[in-house]
PDB file of N, CA, C, O and CB in Angstrom:
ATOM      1  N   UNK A   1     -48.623  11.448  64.274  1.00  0.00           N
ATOM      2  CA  UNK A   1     -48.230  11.993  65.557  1.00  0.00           C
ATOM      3  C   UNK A   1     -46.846  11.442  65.908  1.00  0.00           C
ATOM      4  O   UNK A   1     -46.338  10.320  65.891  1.00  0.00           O
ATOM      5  CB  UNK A   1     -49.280  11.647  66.664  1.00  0.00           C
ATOM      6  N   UNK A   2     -46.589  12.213  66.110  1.00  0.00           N
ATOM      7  CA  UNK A   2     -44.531  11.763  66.178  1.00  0.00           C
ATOM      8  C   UNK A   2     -44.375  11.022  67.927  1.00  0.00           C
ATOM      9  O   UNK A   2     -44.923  11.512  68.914  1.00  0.00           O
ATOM     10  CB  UNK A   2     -43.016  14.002  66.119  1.00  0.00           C
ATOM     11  N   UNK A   3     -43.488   9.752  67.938  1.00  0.00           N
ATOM     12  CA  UNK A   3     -43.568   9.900  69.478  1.00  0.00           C
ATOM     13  C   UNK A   3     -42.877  10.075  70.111  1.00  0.00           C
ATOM     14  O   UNK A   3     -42.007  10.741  69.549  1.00  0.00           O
ATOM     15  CB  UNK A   3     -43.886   9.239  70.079  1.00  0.00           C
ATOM     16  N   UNK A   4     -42.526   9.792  71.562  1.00  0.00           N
ATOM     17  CA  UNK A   4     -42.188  10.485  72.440  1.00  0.00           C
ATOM     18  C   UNK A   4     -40.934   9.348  72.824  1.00  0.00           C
ATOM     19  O   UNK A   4     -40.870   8.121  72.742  1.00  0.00           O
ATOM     20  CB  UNK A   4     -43.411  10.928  73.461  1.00  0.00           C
ATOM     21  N   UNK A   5     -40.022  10.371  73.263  1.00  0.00           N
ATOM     22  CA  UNK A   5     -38.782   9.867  73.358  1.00  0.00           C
ATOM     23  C   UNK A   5     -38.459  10.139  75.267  1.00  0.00           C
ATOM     24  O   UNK A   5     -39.075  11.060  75.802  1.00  0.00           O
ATOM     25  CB  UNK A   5     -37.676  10.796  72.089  1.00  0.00           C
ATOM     26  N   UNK A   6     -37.613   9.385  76.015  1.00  0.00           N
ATOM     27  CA  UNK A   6     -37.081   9.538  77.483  1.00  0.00           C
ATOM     28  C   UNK A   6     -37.384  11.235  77.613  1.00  0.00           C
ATOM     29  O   UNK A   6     -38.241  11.770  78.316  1.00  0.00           O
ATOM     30  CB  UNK A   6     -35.175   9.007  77.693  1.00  0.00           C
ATOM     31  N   UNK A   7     -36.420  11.873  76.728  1.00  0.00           N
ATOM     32  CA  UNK A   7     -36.183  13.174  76.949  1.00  0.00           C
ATOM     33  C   UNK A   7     -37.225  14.211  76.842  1.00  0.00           C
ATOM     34  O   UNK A   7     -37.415  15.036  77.735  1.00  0.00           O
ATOM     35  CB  UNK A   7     -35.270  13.471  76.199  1.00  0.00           C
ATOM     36  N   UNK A   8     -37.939  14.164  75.676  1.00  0.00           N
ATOM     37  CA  UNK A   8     -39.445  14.446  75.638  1.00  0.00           C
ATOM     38  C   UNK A   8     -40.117  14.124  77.097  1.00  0.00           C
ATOM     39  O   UNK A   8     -40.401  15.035  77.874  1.00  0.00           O
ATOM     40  CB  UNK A   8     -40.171  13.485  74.433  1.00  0.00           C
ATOM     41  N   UNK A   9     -40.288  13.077  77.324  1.00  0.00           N
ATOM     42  CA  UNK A   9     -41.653  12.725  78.385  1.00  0.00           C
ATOM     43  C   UNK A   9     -40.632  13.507  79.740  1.00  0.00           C
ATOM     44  O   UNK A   9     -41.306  13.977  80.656  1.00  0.00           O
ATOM     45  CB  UNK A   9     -42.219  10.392  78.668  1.00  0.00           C
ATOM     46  N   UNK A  10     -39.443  13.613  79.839  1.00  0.00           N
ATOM     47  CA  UNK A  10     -38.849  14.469  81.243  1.00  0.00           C
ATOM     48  C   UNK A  10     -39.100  15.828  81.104  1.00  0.00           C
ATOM     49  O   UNK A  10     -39.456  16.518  82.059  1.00  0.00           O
ATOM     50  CB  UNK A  10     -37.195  14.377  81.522  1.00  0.00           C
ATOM     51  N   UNK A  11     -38.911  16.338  79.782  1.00  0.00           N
ATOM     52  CA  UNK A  11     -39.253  17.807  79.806  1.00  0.00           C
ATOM     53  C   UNK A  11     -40.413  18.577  79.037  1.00  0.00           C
ATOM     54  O   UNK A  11     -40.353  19.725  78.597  1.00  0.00           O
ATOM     55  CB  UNK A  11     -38.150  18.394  79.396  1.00  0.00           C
ATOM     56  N   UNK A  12     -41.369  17.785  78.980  1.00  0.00           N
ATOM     57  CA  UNK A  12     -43.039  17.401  78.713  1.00  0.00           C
ATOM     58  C   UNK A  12     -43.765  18.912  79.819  1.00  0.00           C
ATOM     59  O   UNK A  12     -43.768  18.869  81.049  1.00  0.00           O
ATOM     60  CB  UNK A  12     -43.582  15.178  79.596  1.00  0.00           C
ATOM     61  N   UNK A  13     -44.237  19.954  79.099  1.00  0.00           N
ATOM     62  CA  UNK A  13     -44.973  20.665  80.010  1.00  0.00           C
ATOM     63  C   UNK A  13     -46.529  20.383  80.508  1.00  0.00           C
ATOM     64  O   UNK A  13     -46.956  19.357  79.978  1.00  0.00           O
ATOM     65  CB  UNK A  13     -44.904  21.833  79.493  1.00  0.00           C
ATOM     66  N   UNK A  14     -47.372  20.944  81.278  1.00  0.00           N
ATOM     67  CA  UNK A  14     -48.337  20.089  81.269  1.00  0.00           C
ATOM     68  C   UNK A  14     -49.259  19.802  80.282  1.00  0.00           C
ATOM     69  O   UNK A  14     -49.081  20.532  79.307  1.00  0.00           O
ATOM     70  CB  UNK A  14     -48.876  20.309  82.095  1.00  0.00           C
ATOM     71  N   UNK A  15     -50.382  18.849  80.121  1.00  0.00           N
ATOM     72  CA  UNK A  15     -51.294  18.435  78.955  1.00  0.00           C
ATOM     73  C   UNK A  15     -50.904  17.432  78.724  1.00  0.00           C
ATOM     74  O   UNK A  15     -49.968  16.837  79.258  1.00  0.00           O
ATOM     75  CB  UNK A  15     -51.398  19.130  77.791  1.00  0.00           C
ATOM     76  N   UNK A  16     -51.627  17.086  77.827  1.00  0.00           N
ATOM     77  CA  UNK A  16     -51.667  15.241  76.868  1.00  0.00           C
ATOM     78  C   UNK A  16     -50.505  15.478  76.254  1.00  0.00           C
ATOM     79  O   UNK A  16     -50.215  16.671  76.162  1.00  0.00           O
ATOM     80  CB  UNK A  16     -53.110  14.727  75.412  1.00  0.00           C
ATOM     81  N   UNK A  17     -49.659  14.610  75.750  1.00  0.00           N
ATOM     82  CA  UNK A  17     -49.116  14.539  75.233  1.00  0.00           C
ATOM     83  C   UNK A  17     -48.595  12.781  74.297  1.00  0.00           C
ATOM     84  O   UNK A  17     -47.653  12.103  74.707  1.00  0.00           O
ATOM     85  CB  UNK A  17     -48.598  15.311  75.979  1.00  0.00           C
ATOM     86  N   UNK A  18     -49.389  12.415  73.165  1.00  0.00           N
ATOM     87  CA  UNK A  18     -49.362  11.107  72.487  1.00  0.00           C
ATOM     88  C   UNK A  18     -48.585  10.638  71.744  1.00  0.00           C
ATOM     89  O   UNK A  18     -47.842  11.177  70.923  1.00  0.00           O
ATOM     90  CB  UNK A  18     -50.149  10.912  71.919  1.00  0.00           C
ATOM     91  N   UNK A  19     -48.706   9.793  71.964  1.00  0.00           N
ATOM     92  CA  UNK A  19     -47.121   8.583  71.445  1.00  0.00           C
ATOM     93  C   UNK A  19     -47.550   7.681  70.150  1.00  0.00           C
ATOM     94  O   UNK A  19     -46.780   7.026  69.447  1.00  0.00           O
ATOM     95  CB  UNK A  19     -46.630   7.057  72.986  1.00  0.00           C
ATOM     96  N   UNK A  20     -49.263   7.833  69.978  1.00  0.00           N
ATOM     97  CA  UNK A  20     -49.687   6.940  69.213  1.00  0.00           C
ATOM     98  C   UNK A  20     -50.065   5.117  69.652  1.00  0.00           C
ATOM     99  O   UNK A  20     -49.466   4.378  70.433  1.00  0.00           O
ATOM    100  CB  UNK A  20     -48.683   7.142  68.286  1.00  0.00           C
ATOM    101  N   UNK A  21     -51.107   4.886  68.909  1.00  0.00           N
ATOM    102  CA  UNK A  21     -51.973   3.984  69.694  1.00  0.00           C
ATOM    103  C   UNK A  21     -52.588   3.514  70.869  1.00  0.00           C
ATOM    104  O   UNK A  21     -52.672   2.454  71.491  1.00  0.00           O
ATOM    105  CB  UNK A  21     -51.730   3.414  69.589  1.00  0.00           C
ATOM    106  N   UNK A  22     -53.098   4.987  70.978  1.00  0.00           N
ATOM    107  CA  UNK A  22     -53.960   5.341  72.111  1.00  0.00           C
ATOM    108  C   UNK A  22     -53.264   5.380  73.985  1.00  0.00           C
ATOM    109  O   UNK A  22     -53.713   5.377  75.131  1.00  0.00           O
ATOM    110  CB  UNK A  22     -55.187   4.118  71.905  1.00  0.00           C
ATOM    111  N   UNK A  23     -51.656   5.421  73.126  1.00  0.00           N
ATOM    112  CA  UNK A  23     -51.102   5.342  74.775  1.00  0.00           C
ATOM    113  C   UNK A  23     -50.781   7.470  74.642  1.00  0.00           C
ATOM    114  O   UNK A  23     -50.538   8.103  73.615  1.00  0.00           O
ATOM    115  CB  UNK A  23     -48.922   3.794  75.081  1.00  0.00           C
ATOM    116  N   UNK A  24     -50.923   8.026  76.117  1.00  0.00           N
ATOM    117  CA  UNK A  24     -50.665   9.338  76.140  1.00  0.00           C
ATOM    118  C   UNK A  24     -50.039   9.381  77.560  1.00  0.00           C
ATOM    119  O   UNK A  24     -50.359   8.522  78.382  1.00  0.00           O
ATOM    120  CB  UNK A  24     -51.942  10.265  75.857  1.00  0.00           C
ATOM    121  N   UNK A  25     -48.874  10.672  77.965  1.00  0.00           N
ATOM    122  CA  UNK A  25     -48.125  10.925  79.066  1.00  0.00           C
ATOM    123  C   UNK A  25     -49.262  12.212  79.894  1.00  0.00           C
ATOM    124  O   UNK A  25     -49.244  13.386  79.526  1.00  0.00           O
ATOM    125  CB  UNK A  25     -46.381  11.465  78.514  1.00  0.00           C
ATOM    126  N   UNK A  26     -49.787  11.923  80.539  1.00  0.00           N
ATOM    127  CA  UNK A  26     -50.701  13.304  81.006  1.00  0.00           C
ATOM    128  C   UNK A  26     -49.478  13.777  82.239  1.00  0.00           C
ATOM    129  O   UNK A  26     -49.014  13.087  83.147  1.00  0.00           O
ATOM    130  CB  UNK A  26     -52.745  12.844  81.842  1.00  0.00           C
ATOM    131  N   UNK A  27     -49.172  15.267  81.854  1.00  0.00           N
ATOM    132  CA  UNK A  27     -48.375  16.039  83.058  1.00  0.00           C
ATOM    133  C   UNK A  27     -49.558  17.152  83.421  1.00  0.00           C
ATOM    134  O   UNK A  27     -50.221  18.002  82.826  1.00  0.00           O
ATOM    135  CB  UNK A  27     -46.665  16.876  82.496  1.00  0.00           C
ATOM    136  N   UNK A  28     -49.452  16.761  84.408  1.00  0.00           N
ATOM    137  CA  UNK A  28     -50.202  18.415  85.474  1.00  0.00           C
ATOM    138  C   UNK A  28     -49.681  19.105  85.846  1.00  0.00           C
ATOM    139  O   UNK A  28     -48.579  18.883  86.349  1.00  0.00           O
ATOM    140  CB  UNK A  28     -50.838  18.495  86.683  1.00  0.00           C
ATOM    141  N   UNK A  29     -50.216  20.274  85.780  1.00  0.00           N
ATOM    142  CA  UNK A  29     -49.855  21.679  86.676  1.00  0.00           C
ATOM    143  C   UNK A  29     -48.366  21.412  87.397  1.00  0.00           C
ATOM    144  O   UNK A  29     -47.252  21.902  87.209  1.00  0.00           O
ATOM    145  CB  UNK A  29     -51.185  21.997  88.071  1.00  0.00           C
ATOM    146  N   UNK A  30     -48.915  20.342  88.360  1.00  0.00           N
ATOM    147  CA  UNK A  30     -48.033  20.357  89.404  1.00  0.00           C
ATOM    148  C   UNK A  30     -46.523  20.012  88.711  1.00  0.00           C
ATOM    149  O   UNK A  30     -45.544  20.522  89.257  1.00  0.00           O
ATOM    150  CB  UNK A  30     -48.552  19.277  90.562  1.00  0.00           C
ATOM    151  N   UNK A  31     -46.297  19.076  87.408  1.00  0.00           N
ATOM    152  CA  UNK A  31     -45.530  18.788  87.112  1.00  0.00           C
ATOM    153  C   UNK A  31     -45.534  16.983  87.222  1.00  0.00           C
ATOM    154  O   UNK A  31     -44.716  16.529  86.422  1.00  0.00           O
ATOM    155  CB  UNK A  31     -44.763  19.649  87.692  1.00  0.00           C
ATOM    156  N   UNK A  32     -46.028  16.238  87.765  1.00  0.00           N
ATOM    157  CA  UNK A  32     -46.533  15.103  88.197  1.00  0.00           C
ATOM    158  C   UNK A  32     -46.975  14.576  86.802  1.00  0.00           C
ATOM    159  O   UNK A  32     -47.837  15.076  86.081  1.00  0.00           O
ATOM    160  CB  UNK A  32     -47.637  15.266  89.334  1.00  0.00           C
ATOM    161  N   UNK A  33     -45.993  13.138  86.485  1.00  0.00           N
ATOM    162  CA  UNK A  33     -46.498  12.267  85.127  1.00  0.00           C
ATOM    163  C   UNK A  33     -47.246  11.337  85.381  1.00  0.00           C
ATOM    164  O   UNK A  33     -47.248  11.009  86.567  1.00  0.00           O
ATOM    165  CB  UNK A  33     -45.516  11.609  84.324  1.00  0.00           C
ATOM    166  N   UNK A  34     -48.280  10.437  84.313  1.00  0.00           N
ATOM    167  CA  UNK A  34     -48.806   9.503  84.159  1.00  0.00           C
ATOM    168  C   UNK A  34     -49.028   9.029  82.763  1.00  0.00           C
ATOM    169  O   UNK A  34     -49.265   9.818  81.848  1.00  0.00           O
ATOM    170  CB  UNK A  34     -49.702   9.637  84.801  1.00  0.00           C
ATOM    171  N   UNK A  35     -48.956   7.813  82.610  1.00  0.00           N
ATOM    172  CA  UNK A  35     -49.641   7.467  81.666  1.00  0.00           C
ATOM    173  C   UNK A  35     -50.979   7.020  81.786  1.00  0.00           C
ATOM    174  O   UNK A  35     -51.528   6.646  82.823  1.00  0.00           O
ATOM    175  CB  UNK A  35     -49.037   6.727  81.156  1.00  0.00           C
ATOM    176  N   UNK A  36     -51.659   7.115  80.188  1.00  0.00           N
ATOM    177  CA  UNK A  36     -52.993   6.653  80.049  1.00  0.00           C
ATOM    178  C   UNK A  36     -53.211   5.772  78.680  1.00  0.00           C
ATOM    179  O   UNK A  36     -52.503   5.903  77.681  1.00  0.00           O
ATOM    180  CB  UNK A  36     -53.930   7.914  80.085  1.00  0.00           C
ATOM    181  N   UNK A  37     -54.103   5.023  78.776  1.00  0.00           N
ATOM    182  CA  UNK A  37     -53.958   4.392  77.656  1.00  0.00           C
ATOM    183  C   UNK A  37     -55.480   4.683  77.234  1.00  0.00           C
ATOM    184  O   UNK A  37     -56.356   4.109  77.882  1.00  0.00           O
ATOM    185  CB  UNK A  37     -53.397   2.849  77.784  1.00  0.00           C
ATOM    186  N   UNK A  38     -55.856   5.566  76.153  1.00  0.00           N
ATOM    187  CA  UNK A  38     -57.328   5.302  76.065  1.00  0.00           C
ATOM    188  C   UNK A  38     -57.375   4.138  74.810  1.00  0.00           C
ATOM    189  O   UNK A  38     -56.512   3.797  74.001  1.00  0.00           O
ATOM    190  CB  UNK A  38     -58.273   6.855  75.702  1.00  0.00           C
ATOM    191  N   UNK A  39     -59.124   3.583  75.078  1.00  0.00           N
ATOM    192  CA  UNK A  39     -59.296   2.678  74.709  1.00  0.00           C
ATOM    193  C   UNK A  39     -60.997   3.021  74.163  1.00  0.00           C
ATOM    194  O   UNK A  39     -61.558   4.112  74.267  1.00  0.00           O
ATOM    195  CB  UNK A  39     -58.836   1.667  75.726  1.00  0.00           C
ATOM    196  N   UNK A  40     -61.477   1.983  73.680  1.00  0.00           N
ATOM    197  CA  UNK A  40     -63.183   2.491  72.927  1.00  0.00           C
ATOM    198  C   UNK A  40     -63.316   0.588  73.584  1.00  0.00           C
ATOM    199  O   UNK A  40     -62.597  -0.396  73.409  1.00  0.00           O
ATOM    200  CB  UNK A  40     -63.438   3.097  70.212  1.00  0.00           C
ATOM    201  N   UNK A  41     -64.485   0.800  74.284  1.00  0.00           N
ATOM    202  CA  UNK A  41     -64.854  -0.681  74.287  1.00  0.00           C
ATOM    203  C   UNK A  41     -66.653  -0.359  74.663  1.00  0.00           C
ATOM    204  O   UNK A  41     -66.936   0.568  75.422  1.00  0.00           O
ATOM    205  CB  UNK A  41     -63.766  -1.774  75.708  1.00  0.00           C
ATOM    206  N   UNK A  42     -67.763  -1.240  74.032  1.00  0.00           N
ATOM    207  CA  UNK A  42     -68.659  -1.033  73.413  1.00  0.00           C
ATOM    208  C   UNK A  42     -69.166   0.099  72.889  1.00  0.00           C
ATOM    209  O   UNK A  42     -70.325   0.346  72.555  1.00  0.00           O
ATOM    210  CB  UNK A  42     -69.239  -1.436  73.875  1.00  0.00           C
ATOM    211  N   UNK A  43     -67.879   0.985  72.831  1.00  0.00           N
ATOM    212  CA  UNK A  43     -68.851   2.012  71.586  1.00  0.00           C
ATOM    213  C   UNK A  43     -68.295   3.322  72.288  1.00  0.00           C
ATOM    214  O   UNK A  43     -68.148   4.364  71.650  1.00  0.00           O
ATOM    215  CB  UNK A  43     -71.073   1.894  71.575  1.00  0.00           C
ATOM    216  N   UNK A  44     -67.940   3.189  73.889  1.00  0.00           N
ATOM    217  CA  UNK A  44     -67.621   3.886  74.777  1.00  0.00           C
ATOM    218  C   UNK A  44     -65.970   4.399  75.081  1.00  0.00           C
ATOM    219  O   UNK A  44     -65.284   3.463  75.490  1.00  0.00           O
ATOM    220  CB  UNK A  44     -68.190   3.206  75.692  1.00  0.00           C
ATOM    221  N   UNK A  45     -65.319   5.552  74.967  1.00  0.00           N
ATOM    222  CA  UNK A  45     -64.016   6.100  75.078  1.00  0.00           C
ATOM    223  C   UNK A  45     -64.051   5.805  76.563  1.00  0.00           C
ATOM    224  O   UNK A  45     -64.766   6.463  77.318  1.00  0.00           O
ATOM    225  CB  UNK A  45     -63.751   7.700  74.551  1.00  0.00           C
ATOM    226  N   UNK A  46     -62.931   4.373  77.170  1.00  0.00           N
ATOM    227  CA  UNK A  46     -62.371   5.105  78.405  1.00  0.00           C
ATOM    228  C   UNK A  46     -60.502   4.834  78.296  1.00  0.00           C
ATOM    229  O   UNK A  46     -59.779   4.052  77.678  1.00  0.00           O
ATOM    230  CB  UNK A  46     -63.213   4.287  80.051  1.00  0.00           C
ATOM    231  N   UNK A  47     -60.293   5.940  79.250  1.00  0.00           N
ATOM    232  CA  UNK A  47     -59.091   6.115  79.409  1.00  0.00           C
ATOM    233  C   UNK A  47     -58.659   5.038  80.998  1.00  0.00           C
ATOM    234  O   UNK A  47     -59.107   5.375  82.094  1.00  0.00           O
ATOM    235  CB  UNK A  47     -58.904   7.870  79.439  1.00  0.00           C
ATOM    236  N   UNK A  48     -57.844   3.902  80.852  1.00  0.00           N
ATOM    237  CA  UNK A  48     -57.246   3.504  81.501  1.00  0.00           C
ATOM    238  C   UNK A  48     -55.437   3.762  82.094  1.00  0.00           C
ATOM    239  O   UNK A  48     -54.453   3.718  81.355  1.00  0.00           O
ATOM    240  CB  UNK A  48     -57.651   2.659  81.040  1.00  0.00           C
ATOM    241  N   UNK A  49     -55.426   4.021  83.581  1.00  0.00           N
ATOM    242  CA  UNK A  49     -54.303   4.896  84.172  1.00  0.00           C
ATOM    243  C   UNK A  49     -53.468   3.252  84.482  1.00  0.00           C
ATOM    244  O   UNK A  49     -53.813   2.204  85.028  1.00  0.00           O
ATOM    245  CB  UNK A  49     -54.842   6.197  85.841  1.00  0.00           C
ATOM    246  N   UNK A  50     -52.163   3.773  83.760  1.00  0.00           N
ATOM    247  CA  UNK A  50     -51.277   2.602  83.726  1.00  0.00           C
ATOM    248  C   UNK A  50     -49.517   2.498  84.681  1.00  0.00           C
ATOM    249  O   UNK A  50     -48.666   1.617  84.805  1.00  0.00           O
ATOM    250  CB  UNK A  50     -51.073   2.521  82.043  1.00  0.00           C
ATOM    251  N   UNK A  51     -49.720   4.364  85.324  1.00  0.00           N
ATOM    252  CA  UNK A  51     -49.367   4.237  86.416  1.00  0.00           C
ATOM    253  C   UNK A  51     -48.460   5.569  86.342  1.00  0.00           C
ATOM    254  O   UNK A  51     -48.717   6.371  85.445  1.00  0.00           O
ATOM    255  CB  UNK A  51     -48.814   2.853  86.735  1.00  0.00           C
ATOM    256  N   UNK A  52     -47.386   5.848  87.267  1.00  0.00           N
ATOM    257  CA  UNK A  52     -46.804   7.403  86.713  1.00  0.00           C
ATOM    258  C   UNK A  52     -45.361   7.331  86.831  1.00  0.00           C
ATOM    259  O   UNK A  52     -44.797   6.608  87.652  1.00  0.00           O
ATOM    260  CB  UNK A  52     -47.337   8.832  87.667  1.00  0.00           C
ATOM    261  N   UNK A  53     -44.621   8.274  85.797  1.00  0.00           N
ATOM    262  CA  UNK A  53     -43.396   8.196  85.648  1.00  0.00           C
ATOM    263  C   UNK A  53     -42.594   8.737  86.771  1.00  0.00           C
ATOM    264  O   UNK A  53     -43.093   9.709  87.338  1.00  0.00           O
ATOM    265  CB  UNK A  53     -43.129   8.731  84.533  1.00  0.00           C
ATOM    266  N   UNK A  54     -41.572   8.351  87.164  1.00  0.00           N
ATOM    267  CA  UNK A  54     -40.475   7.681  86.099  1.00  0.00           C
ATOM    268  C   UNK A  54     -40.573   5.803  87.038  1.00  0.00           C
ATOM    269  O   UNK A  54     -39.748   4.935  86.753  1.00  0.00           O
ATOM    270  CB  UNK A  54     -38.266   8.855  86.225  1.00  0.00           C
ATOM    271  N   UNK A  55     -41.378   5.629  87.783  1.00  0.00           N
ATOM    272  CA  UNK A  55     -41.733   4.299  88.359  1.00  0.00           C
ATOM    273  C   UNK A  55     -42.395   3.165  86.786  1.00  0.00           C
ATOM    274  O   UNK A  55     -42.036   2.013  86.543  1.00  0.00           O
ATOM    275  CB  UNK A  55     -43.176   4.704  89.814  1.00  0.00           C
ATOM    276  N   UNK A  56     -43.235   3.873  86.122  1.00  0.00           N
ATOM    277  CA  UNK A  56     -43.793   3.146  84.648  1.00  0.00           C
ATOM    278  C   UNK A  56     -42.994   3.699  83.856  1.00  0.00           C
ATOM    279  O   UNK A  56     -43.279   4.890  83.728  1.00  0.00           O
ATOM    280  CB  UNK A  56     -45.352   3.378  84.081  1.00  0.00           C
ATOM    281  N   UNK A  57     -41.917   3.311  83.124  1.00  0.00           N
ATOM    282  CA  UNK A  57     -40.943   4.116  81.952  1.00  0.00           C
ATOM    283  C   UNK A  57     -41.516   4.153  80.745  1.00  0.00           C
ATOM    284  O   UNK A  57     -42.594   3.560  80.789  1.00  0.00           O
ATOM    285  CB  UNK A  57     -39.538   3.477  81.650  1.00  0.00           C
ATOM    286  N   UNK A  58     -41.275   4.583  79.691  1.00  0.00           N
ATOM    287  CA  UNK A  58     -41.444   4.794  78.590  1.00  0.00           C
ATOM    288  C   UNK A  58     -41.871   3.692  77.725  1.00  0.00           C
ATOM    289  O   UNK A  58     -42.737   3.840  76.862  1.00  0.00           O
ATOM    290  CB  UNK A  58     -40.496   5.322  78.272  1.00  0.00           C
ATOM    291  N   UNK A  59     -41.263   2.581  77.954  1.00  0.00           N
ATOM    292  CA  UNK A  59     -40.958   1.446  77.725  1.00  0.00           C
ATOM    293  C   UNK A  59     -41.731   0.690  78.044  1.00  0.00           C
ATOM    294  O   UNK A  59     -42.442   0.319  77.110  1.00  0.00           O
ATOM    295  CB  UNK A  59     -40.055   1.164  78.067  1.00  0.00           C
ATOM    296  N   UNK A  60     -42.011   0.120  79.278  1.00  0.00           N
ATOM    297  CA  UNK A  60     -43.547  -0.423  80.009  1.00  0.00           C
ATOM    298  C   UNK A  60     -44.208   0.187  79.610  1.00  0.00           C
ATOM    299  O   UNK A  60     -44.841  -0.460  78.776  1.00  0.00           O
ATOM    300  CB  UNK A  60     -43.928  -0.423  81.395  1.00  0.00           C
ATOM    301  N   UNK A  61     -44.627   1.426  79.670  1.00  0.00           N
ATOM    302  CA  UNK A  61     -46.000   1.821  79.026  1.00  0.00           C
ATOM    303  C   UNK A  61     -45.929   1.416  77.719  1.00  0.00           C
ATOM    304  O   UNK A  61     -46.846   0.601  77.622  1.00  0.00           O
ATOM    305  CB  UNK A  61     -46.366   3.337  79.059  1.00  0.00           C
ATOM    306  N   UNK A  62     -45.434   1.495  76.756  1.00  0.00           N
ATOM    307  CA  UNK A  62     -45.402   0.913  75.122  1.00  0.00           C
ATOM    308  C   UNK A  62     -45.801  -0.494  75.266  1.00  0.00           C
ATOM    309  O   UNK A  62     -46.594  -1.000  74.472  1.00  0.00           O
ATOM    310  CB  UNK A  62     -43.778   0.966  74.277  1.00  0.00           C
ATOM    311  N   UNK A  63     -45.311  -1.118  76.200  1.00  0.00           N
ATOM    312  CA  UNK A  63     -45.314  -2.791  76.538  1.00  0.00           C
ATOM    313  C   UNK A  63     -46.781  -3.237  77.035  1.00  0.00           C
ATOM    314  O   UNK A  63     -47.356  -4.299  76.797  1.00  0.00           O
ATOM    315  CB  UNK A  63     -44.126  -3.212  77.892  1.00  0.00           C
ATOM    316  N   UNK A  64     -47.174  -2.272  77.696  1.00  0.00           N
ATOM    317  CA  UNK A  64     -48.586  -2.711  78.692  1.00  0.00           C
ATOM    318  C   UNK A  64     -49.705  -2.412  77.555  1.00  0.00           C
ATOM    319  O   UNK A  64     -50.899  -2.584  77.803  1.00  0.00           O
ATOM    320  CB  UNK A  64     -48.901  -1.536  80.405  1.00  0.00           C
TER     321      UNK A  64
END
């Protein structure tokens, strides 16, 4: 999965969109970013919200 670059995640339409190792940019409808980081912990997929762009950059999210 190829990842995502500044310019990518600004002109990102809506849907998932993954960067690899379980970090993803979710854009909505509205146009409104976030990241998510999913994760598997006892056996269980959850997705933890790590906050929304352009306040969490590209960068922090890779970091967090």
């Amino acid at each position: 999965m190829p990842k995502l670059t500044e310019l990518k995640v600004k002109n990102a339409k809506a849907g998932r969109h993954g960067d690899g190792g379980g970090l993803y940019l979710e854009v909505k409808p509205s146009g409104a970013r976030s990241w998510i980081l999913r994760v598997q912990h006892q056996g269980r997929r959850q997705d933890i919200g790590l906050g929304g762009y352009p306040v969490v950059t590209l960068a922090d999210a890779r970091e967090a």
